[in-house]
C-alpha positions as protocol buffer text, in pm:
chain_id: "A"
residue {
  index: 1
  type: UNK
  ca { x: 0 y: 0 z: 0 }
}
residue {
  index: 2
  type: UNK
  ca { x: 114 y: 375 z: -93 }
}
residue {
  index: 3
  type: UNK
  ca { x: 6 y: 504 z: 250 }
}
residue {
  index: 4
  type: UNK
  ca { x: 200 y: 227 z: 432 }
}
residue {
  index: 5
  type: UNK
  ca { x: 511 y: 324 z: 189 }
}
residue {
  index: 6
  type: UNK
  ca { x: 494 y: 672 z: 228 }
}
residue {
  index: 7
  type: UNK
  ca { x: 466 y: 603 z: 654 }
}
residue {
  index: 8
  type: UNK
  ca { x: 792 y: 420 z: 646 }
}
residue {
  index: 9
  type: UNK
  ca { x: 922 y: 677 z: 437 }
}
residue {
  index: 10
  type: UNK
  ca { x: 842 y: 925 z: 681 }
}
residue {
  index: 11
  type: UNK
  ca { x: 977 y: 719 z: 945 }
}
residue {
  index: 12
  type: UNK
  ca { x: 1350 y: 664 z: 754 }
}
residue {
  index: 13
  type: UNK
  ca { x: 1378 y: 1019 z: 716 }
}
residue {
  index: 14
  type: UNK
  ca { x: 1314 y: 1091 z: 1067 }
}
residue {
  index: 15
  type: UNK
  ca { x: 1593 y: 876 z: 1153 }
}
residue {
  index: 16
  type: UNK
  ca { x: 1818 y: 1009 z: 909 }
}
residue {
  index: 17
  type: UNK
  ca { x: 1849 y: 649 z: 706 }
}
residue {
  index: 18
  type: UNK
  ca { x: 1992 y: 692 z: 392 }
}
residue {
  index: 19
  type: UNK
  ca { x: 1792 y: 548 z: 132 }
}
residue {
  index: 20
  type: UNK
  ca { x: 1685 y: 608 z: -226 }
}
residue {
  index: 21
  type: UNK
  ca { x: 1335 y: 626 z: -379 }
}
residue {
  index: 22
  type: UNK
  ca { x: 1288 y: 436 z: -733 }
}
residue {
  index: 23
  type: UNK
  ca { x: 999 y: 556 z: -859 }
}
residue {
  index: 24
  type: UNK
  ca { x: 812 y: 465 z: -1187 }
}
residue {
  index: 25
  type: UNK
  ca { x: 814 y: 844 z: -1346 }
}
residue {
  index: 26
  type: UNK
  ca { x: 615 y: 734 z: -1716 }
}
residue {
  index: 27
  type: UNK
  ca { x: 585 y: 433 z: -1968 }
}
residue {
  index: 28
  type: UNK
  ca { x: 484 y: 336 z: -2238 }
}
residue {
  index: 29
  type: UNK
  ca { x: 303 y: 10 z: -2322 }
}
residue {
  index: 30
  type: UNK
  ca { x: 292 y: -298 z: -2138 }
}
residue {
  index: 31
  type: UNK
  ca { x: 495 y: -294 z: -1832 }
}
residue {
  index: 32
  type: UNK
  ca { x: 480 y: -447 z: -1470 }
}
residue {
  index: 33
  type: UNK
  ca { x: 381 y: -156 z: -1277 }
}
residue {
  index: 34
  type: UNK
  ca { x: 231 y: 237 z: -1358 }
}
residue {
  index: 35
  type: UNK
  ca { x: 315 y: 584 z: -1308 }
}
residue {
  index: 36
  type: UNK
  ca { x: 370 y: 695 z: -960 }
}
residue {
  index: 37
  type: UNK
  ca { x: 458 y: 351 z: -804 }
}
residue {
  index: 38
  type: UNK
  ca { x: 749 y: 380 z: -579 }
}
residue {
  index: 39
  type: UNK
  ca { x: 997 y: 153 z: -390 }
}
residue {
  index: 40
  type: UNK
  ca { x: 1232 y: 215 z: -68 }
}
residue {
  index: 41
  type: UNK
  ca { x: 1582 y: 92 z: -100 }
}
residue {
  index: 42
  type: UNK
  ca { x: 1826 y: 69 z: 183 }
}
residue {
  index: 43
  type: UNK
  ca { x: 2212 y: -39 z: 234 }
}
residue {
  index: 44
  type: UNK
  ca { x: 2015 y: -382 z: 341 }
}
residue {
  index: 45
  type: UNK
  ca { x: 1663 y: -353 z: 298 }
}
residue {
  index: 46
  type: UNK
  ca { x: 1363 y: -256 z: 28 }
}
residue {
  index: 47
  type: UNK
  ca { x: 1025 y: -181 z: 70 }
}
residue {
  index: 48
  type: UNK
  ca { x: 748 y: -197 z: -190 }
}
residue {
  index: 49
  type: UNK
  ca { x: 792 y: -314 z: -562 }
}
residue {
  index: 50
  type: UNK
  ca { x: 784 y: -164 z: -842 }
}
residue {
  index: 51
  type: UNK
  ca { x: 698 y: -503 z: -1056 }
}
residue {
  index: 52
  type: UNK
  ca { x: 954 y: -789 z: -952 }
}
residue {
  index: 53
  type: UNK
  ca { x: 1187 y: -979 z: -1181 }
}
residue {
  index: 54
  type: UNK
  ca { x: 1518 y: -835 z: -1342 }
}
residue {
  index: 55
  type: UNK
  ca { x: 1366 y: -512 z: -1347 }
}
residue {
  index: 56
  type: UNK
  ca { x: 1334 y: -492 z: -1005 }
}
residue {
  index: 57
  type: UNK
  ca { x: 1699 y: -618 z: -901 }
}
residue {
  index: 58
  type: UNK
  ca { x: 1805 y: -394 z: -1122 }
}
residue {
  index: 59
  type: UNK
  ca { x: 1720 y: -100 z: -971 }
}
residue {
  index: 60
  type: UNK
  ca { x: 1775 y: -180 z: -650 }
}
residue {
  index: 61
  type: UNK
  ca { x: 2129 y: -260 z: -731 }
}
residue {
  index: 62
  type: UNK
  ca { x: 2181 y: 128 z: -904 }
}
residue {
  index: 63
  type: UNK
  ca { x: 1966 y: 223 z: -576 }
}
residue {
  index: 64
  type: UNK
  ca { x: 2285 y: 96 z: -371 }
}
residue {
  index: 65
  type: UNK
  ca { x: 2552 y: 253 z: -602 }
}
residue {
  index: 66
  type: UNK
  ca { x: 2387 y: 581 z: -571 }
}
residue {
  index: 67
  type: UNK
  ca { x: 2378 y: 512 z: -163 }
}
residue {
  index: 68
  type: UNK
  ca { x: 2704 y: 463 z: -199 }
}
residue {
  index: 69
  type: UNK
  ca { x: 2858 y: 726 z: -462 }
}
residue {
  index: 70
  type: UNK
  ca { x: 2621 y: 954 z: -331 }
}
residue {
  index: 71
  type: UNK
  ca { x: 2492 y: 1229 z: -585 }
}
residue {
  index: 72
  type: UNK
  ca { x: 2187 y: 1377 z: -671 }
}
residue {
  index: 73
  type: UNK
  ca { x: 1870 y: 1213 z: -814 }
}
residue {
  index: 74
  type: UNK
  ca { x: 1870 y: 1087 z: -1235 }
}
residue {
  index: 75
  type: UNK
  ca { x: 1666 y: 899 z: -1423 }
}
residue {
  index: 76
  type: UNK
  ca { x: 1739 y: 537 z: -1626 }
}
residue {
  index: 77
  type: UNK
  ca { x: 1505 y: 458 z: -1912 }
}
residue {
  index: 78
  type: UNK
  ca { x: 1433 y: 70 z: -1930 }
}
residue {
  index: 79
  type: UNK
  ca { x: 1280 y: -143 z: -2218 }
}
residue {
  index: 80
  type: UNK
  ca { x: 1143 y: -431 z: -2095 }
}
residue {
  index: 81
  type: UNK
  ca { x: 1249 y: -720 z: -2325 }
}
residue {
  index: 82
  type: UNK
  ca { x: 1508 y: -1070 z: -2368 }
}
residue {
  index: 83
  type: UNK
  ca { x: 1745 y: -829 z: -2208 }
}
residue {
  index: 84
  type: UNK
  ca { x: 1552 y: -817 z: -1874 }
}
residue {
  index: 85
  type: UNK
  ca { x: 1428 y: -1140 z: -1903 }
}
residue {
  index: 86
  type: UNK
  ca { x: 1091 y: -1017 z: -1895 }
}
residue {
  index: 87
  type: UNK
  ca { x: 835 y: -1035 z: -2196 }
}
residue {
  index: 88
  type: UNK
  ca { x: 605 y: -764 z: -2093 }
}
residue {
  index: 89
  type: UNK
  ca { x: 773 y: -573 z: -2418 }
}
residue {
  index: 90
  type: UNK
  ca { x: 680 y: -219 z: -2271 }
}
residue {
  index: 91
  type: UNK
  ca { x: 897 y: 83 z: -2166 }
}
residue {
  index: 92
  type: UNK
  ca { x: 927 y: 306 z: -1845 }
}
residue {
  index: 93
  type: UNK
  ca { x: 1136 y: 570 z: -1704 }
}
residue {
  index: 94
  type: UNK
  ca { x: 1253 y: 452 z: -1372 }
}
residue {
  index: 95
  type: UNK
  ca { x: 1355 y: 785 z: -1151 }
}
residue {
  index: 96
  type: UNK
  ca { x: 1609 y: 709 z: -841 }
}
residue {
  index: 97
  type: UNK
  ca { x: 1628 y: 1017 z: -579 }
}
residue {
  index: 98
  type: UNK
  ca { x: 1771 y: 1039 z: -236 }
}
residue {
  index: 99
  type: UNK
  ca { x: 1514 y: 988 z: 23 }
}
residue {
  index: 100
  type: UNK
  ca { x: 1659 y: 1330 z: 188 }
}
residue {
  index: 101
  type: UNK
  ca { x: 1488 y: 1451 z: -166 }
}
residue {
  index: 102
  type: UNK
  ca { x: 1214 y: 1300 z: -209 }
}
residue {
  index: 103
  type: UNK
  ca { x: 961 y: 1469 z: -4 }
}
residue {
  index: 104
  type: UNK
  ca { x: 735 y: 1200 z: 125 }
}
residue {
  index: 105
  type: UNK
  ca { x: 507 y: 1370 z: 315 }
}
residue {
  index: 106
  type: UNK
  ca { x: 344 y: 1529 z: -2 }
}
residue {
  index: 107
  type: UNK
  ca { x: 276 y: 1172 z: -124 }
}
residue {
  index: 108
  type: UNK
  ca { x: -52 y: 1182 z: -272 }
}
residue {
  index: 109
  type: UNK
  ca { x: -265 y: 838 z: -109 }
}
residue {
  index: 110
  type: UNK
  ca { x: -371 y: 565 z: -377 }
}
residue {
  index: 111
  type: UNK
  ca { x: -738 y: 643 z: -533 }
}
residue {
  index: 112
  type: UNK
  ca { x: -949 y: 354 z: -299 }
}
residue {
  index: 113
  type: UNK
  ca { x: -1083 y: 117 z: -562 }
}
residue {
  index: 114
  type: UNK
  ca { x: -1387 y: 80 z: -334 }
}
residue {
  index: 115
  type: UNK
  ca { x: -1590 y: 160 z: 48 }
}
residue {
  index: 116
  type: UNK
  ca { x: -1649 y: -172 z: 146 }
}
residue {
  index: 117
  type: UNK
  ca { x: -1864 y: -229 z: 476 }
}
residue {
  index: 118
  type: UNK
  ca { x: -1776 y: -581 z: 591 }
}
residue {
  index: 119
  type: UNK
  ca { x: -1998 y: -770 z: 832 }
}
residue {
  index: 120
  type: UNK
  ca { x: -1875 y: -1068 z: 1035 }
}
residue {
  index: 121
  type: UNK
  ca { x: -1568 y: -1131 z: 1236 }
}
residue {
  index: 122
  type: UNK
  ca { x: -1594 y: -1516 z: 1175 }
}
residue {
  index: 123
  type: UNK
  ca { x: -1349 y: -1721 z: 917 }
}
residue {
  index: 124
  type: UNK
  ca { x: -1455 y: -1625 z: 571 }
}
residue {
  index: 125
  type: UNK
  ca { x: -1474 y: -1218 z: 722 }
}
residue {
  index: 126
  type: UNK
  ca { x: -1097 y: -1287 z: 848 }
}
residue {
  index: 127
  type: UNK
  ca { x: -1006 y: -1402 z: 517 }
}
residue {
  index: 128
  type: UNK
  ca { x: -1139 y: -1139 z: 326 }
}
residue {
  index: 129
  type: UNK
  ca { x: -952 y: -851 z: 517 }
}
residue {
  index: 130
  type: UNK
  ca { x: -630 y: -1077 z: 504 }
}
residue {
  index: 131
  type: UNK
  ca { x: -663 y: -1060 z: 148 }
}
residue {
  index: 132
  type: UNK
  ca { x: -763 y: -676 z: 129 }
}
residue {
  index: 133
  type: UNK
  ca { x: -463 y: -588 z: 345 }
}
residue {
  index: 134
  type: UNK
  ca { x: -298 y: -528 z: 22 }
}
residue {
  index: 135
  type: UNK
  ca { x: -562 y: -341 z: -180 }
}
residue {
  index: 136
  type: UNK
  ca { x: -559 y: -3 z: -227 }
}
residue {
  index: 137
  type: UNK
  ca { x: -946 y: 7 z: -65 }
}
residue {
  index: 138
  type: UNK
  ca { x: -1152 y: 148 z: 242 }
}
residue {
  index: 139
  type: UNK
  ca { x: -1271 y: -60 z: 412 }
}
residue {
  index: 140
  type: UNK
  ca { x: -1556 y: -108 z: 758 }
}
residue {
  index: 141
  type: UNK
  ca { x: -1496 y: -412 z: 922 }
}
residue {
  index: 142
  type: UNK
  ca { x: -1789 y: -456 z: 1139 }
}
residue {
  index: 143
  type: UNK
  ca { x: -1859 y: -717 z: 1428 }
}
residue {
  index: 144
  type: UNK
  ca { x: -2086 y: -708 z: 1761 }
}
residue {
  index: 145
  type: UNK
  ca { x: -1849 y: -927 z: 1902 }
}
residue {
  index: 146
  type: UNK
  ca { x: -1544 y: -725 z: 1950 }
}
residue {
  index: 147
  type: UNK
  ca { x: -1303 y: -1071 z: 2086 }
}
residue {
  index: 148
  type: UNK
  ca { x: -1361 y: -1230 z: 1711 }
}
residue {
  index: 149
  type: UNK
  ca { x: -1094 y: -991 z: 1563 }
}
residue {
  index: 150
  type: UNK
  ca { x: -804 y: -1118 z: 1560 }
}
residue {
  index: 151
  type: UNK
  ca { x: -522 y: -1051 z: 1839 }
}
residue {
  index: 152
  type: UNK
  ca { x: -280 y: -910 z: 1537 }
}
residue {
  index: 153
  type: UNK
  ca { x: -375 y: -496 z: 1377 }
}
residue {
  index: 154
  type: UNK
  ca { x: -528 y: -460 z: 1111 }
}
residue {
  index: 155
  type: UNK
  ca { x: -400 y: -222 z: 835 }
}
residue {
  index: 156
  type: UNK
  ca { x: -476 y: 159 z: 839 }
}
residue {
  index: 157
  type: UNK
  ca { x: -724 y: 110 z: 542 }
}
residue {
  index: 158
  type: UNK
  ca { x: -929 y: -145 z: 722 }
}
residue {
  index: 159
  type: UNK
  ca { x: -1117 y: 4 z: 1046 }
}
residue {
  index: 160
  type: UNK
  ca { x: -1242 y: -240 z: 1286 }
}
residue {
  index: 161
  type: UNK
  ca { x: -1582 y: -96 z: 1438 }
}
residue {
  index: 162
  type: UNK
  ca { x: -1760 y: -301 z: 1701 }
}
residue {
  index: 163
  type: UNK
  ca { x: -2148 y: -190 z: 1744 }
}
residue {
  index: 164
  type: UNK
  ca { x: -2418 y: -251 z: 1788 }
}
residue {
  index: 165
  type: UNK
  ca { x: -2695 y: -307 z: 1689 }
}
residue {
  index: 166
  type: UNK
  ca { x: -2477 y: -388 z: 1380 }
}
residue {
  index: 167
  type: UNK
  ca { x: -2719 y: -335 z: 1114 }
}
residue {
  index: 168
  type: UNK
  ca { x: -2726 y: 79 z: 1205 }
}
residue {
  index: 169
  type: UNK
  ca { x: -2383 y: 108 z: 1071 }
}
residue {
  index: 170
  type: UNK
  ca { x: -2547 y: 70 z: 709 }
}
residue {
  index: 171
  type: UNK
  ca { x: -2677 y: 445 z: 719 }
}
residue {
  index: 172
  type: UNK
  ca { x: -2293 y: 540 z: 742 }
}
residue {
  index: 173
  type: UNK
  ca { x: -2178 y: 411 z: 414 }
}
residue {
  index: 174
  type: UNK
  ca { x: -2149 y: 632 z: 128 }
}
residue {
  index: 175
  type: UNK
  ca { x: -2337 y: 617 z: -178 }
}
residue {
  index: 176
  type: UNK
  ca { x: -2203 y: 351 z: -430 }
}
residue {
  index: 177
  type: UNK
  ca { x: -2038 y: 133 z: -113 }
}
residue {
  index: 178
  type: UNK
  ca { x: -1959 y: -243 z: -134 }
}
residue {
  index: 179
  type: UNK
  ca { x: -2113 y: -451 z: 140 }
}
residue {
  index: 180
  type: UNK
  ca { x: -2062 y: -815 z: 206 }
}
residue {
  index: 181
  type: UNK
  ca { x: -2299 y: -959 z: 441 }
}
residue {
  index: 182
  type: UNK
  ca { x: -2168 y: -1282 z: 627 }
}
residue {
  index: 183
  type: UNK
  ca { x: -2216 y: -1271 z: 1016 }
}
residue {
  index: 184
  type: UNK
  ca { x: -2241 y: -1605 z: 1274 }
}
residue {
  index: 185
  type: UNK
  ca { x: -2642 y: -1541 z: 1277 }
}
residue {
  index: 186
  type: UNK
  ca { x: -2911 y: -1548 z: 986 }
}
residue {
  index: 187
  type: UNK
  ca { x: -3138 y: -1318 z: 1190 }
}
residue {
  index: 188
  type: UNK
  ca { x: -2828 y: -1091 z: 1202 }
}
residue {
  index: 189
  type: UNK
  ca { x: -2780 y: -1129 z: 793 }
}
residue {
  index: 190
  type: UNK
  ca { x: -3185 y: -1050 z: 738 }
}
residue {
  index: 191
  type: UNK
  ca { x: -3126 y: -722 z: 948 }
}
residue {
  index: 192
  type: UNK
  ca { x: -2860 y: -605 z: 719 }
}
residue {
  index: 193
  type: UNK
  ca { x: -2956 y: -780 z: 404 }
}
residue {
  index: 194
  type: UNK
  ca { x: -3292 y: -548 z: 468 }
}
residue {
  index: 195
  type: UNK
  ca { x: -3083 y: -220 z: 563 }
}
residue {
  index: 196
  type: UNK
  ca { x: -2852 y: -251 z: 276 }
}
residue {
  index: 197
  type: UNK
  ca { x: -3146 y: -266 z: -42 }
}
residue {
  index: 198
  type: UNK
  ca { x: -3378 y: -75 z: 147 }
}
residue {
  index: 199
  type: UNK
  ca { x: -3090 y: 212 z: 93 }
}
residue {
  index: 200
  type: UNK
  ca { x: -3142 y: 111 z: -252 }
}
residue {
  index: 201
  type: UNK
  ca { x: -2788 y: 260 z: -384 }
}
residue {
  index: 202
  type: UNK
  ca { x: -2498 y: -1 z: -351 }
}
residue {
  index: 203
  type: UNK
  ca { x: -2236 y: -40 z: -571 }
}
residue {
  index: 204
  type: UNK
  ca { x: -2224 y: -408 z: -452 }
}
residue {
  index: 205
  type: UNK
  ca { x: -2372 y: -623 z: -187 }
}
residue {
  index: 206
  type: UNK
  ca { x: -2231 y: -989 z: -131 }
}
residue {
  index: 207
  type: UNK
  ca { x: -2447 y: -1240 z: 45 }
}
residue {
  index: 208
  type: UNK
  ca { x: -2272 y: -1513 z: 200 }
}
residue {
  index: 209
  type: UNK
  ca { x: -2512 y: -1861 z: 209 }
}
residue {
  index: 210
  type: UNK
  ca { x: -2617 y: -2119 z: -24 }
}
residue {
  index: 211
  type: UNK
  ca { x: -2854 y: -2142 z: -305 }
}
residue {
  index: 212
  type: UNK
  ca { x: -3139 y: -2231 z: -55 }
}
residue {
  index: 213
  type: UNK
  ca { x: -3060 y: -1946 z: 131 }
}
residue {
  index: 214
  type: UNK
  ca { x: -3091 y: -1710 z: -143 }
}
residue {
  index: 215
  type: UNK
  ca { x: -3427 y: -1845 z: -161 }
}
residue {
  index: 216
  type: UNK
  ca { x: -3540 y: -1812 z: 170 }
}
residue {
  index: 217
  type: UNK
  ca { x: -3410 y: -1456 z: 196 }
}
residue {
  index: 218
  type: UNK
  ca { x: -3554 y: -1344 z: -94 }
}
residue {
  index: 219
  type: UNK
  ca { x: -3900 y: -1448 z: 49 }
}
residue {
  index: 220
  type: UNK
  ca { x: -3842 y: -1315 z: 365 }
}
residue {
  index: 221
  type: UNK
  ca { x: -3738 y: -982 z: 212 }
}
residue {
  index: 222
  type: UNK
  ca { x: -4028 y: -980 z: -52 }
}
residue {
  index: 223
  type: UNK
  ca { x: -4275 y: -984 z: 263 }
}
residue {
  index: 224
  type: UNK
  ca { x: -4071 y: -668 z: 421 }
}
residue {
  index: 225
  type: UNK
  ca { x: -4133 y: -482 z: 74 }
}
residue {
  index: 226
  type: UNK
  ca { x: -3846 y: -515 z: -89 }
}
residue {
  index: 227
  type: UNK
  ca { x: -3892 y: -535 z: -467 }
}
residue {
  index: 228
  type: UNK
  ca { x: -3815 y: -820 z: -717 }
}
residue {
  index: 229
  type: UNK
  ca { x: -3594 y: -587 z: -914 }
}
residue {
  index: 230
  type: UNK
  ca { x: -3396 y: -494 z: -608 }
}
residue {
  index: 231
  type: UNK
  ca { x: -3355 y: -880 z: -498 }
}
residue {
  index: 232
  type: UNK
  ca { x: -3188 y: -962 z: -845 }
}
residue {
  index: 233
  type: UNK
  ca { x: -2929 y: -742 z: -717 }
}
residue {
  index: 234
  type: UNK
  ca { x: -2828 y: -947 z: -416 }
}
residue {
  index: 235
  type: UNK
  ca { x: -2528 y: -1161 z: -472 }
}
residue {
  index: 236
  type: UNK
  ca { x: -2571 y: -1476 z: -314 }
}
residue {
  index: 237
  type: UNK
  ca { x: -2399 y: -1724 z: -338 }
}
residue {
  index: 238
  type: UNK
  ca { x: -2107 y: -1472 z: -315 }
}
residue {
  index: 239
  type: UNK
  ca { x: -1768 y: -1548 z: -568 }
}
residue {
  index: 240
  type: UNK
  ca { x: -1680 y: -1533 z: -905 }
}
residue {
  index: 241
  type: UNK
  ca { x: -1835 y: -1835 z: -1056 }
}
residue {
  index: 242
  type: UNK
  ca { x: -1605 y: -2153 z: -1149 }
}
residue {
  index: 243
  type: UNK
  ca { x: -1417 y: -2117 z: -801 }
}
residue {
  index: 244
  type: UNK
  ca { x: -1508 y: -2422 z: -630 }
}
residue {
  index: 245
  type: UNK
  ca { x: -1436 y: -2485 z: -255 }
}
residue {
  index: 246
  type: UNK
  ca { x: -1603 y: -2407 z: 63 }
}
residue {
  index: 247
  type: UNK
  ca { x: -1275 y: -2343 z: 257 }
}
residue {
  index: 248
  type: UNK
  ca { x: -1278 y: -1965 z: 422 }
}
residue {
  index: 249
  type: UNK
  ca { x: -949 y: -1880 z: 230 }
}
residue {
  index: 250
  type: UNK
  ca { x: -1107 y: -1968 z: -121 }
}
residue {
  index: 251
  type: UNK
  ca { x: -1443 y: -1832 z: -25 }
}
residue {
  index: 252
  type: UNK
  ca { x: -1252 y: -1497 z: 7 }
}
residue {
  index: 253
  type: UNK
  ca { x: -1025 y: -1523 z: -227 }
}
residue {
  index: 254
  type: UNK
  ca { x: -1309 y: -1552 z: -498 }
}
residue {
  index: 255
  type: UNK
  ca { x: -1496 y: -1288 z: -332 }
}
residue {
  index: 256
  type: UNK
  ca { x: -1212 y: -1040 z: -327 }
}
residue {
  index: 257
  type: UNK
  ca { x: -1188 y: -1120 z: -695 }
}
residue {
  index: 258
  type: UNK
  ca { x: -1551 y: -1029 z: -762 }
}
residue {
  index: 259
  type: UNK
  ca { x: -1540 y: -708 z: -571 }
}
residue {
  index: 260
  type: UNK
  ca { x: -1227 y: -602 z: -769 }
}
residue {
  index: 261
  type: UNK
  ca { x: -1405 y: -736 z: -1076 }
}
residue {
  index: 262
  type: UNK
  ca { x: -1713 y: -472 z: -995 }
}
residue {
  index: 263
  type: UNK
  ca { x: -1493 y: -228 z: -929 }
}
residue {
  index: 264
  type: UNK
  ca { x: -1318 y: -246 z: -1224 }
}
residue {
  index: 265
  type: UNK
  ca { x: -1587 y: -181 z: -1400 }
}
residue {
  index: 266
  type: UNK
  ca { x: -1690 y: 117 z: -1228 }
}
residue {
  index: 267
  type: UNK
  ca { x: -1348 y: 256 z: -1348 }
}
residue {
  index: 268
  type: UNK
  ca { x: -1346 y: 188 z: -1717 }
}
């Protein structure tokens, strides 16, 4: 994440640690990582990536030599190619400037690729935030149960909030916000399942259950008012279709593909 980057930026600086910045300053067709992606790289330590491979090694090794020769910051154009032993077959500008230089603190953070509200502490809600620790997103974790978090923090982009009753956190959420629904208690999922479309405005809203479940809450949420239309909306089962496994880690991992896969298309 940029904003955990730029913190341990801030943090080297304060110390005084010399270090150098690579940072991705344009390219030009297909290449690893974009504009604006940045990398820390100490005597004996690096931080971020700015794509891996060749490329990457690379620059950390002219990251050292200018550590070491000292001098002021330059630029290295790189084609990607045989030569790198990559086959992306784009071009970028790679810029390499003492961290003294750099001025992290005006860092601008990553655009969020999402709000996502997440109910339930349980398994598959653990998973999901493990897997959006890395995301550029926003995230609400939400739980009533405030020992089902786990003992280790959580990320800066992912707030734990522990309320309740649970389902009033919906009003909160911005327009366009993700939610994915998938408490310990079915009563618990009704309450929010019947928040969430009665808002009548999210960007996505993840179900966790079976088929049969689906069916039962649509019933139950037709008899509250909710309309037809509105239901078709629900995702439930929640995943990208093909991804078979009822595991925790897989159920997230195809969920967190699906939200990313909405999102995307938001952005195009």
């Amino acid at each position: 994440m940029t904003d955990d980057l730029r913190a341990t930026a801030l943090r080297w600086l304060d110390a005084a640690r010399p270090a150098v910045v690579v940072e991705v300053a344009a390219f030009r067709g297909s290449v690893p990582r974009e504009t604006g992606t940045r990398m820390l790289v100490a005597a004996d330590e690096a931080v971020g990536t700015i794509g891996g491979g060749h490329l990457e090694l690379q620059a950390i090794q002219q990251a050292r030599a200018l550590l070491v020769a000292g001098g002021p910051a330059f630029e290295r154009h790189v084609a990607l190619g045989p030569s790198l032993g990559q086959c992306c077959g784009g071009a970028l500008d790679l810029r390499f400037t003492p961290l003294a230089q750099a001025s992290p603190a005006a860092w601008s953070a990553p655009v969020p690729r999402f709000f996502l509200q997440l109910y339930g502490a349980g398994h598959v809600g653990r998973a999901v935030a493990g897997h959006l620790a890395d995301v550029p997103c926003q995230v609400q974790w939400i739980d009533e149960r405030e020992g089902e978090f786990p003992a280790e923090p959580s990320p800066p982009h992912i707030q734990r909030l522990c309320a309740e009753p649970v389902d009033s956190e919906v009003a909160s959420a911005p327009g366009g916000a993700f939610y994915l629904v998938m408490t310990h208690s079915h009563d618990l999922d009704l309450a929010l399942s019947l928040a969430i479309l009665r808002r009548g405005d999210a960007g996505f809203f993840g179900l966790i259950g079976s088929r049969t479940k689906r069916l039962r809450f649509e019933h139950r949420l037709g008899e509250r008012g909710i309309a037809p239309q509105a239901l078709a909306g629900m995702v439930c089962p929640v995943g990208l279709p093909g991804i078979e496994g009822k595991e925790p880690g897989v159920i997230a991992a195809a969920t967190v593909a699906q939200l990313l896969q909405r999102a995307g298309r938001g952005r195009a």
